[in-house]
C-alpha angles and dihedrals in degrees: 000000000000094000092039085068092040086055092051102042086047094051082039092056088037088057096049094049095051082052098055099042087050090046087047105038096093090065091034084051088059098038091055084053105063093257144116122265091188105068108044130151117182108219097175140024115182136131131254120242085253090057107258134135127253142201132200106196133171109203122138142247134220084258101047134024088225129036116169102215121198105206132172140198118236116211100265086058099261124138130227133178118248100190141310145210128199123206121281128225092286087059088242117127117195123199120185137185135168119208129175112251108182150348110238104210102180087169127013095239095056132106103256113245107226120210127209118194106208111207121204131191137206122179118171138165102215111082122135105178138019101302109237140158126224118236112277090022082107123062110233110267099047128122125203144191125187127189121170137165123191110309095345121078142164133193129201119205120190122177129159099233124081140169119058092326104057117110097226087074087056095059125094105194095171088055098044094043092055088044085061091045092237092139158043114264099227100170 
């Protein structure tokens, strides 16, 4: 009877450990990476075309004061870094991803046209007025999302078009934000 409790006290200890590394892995993820856990700002929340769930975060590293960081959730619950971009001279990060939204079926005989939405991100600190874009600034077909507060921004395009083509590549935030005298110039 003795070792039946020490069985279940052991799988009971095992159980609560896994928890706690699942429930912890995000911040042990980070941390693993090089990055803080403690100043994180999620930008973005989305899932993969494999199911899994996303995270755009900004957060910082010992070598930059803002890293854009892609990280997905793997189906036991554990975190892992995509990929991530700090921000460059100018004190801009850009983030970008690309997932498939939808199958387009206009007969059913026909070969299915598949869309892709392509997401970019922008977050800067050196703002030093309300962002804002002139009409005609943004191709059509681009949505965007701006949230500021105070020096620190961050804008979220999303259009359905990607490769060479898409309008997002034809965009220079750094430069149209300094023609509407939005930021810093910090070249």
């Amino acid at each position: 009877m003795k070792k039946f409790h020490i069985v279940i006290l052991a799988i009971l200890i095992l159980v609560f450990v896994f928890i706690t590394i699942v429930k912890g892995s995000f911040s042990i993820t980070l941390w693993r990476a090089g990055f803080s856990s403690a100043n994180i700002q999620t930008l973005a929340r989305s899932f993969d075309d494999n199911g899994n769930e996303i995270r755009i975060i900004k957060t910082n590293s010992k070598k930059s004061d803002i890293v854009l960081v892609y990280l997905v959730k793997n189906k036991f619950g554990f975190w892992k870094v995509g990929y991530f971009t700090p921000s460059s001279s100018n004190k801009l990060a850009v983030i970008g991803w690309m997932r498939w939204s939808t199958v387009r079926r206009f007969k059913a005989d026909e070969d299915p046209l598949f869309e892709a939405e392509y997401h970019k991100i922008y977050y800067g600190n050196n703002a030093i007025k309300r962002i804002e874009f002139l009409p005609g600034q943004i191709p059509e077909n681009v949505a965007v999302s701006i949230w500021q507060a105070g020096k620190e921004y961050y804008i979220h395009f999303v259009c359905f078009e990607t490769g060479k083509d898409s309008p997002l590549n034809s965009i220079d935030i750094y430069s149209l934000l300094l023609k509407n005298k939005c930021i810093a110039n910090l070249r």
